[in-house]
Backbone as ProteinMPNN parsed JSONL, in Angstrom:
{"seq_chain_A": "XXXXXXXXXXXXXXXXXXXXXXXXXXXXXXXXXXXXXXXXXXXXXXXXXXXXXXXXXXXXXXXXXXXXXX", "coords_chain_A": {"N_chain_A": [[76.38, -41.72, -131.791], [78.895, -42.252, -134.246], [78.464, -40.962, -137.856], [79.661, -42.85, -140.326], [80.34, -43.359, -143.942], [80.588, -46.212, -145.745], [82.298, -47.535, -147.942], [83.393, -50.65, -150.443], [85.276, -50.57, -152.604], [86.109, -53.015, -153.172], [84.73, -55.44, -152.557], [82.212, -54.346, -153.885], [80.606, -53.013, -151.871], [78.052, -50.997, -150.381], [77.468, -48.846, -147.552], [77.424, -51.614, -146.573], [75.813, -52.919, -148.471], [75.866, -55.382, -150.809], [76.388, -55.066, -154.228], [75.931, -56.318, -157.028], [76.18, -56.144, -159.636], [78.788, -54.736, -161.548], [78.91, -52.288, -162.854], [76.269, -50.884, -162.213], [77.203, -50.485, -159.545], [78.746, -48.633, -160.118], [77.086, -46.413, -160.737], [75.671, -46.079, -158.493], [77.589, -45.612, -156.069], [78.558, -43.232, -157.886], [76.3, -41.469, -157.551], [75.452, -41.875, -155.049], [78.342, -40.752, -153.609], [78.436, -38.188, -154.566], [75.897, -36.746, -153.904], [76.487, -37.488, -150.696], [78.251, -34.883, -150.472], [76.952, -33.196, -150.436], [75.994, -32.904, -147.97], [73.773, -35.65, -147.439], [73.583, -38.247, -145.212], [73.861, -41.606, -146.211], [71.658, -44.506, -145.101], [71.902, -47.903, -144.92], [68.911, -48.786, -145.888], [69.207, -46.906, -147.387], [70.814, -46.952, -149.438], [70.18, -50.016, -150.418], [67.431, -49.244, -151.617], [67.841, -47.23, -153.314], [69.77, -48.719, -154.983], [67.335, -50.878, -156.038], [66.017, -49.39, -157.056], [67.239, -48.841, -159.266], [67.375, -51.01, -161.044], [64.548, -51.417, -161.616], [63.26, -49.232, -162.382], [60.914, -46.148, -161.771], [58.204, -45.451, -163.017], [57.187, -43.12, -163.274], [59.273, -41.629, -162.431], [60.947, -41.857, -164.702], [59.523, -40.377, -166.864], [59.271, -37.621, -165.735], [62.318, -37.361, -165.835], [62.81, -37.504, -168.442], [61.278, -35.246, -169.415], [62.846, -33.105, -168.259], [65.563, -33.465, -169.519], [64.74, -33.657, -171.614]], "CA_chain_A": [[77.03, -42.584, -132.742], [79.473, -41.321, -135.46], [78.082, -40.857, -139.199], [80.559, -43.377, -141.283], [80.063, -43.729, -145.048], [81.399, -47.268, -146.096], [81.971, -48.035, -150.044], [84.586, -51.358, -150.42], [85.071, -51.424, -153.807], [87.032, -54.383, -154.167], [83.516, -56.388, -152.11], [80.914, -53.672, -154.554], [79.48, -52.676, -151.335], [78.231, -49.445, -150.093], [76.903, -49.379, -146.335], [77.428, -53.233, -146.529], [74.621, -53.706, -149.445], [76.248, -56.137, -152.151], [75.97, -54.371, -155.796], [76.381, -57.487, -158.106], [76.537, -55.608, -161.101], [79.918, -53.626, -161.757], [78.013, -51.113, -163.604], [75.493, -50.645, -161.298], [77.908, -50.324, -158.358], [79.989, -47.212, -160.493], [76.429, -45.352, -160.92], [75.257, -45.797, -157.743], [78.549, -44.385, -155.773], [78.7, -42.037, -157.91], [75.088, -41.11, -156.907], [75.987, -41.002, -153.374], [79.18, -39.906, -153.209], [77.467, -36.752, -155.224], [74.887, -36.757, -152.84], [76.988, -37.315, -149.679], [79.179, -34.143, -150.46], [76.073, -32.178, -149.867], [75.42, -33.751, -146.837], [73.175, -36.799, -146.816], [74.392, -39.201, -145.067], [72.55, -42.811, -146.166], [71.788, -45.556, -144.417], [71.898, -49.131, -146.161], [67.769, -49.0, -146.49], [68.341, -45.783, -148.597], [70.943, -47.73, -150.565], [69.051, -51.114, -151.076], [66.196, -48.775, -152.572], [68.959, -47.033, -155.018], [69.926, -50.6, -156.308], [66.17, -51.135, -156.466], [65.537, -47.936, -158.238], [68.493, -49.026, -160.626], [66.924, -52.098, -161.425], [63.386, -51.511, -160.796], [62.92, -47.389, -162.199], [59.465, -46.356, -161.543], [58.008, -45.11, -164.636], [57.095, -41.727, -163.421], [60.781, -40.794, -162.523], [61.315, -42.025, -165.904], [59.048, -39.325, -167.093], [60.109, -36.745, -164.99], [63.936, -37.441, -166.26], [62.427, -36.948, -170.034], [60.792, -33.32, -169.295], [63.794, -32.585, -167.785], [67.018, -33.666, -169.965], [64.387, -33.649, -173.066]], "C_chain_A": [[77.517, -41.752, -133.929], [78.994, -42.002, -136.663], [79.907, -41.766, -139.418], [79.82, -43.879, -143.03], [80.759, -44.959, -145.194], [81.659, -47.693, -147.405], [83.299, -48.972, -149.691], [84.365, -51.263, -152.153], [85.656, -52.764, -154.45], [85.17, -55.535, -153.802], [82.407, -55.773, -153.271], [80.269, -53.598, -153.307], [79.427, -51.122, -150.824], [77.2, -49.685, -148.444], [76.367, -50.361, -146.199], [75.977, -54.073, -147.449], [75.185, -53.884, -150.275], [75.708, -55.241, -153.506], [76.585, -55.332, -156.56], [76.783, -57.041, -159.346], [77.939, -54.531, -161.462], [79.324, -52.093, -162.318], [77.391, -50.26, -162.744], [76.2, -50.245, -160.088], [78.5, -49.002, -159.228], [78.746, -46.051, -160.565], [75.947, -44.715, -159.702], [76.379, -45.055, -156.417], [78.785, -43.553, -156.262], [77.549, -41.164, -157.263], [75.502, -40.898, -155.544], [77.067, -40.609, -152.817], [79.369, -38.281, -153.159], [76.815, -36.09, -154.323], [75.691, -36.524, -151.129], [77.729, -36.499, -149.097], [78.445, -32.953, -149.82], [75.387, -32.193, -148.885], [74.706, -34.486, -146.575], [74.383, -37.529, -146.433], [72.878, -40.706, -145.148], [72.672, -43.841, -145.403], [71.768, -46.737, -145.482], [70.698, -49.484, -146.573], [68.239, -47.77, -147.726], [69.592, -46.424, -149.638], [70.044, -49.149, -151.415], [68.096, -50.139, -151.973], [66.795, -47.82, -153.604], [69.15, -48.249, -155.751], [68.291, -50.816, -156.505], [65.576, -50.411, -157.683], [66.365, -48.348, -159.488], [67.88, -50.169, -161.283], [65.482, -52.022, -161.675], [62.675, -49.568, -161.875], [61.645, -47.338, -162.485], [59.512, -45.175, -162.494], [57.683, -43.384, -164.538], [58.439, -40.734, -162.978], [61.48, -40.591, -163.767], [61.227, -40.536, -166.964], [59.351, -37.891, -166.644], [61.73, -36.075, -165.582], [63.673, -36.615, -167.806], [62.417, -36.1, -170.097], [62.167, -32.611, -168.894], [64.589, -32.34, -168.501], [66.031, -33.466, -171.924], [64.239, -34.406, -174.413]], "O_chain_A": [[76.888, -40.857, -134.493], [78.993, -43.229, -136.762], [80.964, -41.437, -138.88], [78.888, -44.677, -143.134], [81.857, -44.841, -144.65], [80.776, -48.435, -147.837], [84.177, -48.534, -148.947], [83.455, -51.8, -152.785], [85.68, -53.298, -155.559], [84.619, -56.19, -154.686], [81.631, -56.637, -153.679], [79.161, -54.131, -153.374], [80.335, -50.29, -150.825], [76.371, -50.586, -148.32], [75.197, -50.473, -145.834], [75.397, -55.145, -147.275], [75.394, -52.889, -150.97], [74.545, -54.844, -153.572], [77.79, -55.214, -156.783], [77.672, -57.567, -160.015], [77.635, -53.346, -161.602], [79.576, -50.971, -161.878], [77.78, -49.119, -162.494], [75.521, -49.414, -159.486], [78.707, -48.145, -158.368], [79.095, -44.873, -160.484], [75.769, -43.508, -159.537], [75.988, -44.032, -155.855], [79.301, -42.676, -155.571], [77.839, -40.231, -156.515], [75.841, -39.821, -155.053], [77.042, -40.136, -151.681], [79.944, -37.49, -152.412], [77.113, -34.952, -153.961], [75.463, -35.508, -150.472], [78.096, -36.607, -147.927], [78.878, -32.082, -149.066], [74.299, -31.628, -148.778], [74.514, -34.489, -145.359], [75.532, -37.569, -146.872], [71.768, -40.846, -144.634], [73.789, -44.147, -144.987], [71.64, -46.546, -146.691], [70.682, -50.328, -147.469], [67.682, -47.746, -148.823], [69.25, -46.367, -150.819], [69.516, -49.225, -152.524], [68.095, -50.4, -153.176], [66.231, -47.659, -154.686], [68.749, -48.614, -156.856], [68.154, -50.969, -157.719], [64.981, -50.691, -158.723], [65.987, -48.094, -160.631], [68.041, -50.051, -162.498], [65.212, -53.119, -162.163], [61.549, -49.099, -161.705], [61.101, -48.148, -163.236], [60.363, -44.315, -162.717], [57.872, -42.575, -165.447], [58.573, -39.521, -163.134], [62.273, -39.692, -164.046], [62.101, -39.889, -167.54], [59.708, -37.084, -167.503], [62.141, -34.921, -165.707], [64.138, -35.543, -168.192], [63.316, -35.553, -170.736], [62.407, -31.488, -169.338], [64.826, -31.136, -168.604], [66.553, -33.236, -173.015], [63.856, -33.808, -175.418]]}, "name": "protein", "num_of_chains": 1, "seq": "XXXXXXXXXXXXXXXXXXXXXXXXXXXXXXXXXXXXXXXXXXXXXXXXXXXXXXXXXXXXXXXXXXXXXX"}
C-alpha cells in the first residue's frame, strides 16, 4: 500500500481527522508537514494525539519546552 499524506484545508483535515480550530489546524500542519519532510509518515492515530497534545499538553513536555527555549 502507497504512503499518501492527506491535508484538505478547505475541510481542516489532515489524514481525515477534523481540526475545529483554525489555529490549531495551521500549527499542527505545520508540525507535520515539518516532520513529514524528514520522513515520518503519520497515520490519523498519530494525528488525533497531536490535536490532543494541542489541547491537552502534558505538563512535562511543557517543562521540557521551558529548559529548552528558556
Amino acid at each position: 500500500m502507497t504512503y499518501k499524506l492527506k491535508i484538505d484545508d478547505e475541510a481542516q483535515t489532515i489524514q481525515d481527522v477534523h481540526v475545529p480550530n483554525k489555529e490549531a489546524f495551521k500549527i499542527i500542519k505545520f508540525r507535520v508537514l515539518n516532520n513529514h519532510m524528514e520522513g515520518w509518515k503519520p497515520n490519523k492515530v498519530d494525528i488525533e494525539e497531536l490535536l490532543d497534545s494541542y489541547y491537552c499538553p502534558d505538563p512535562e513536555d511543557i517543562k521540557v519546552y521551558e529548559e529548552i527555549l528558556g
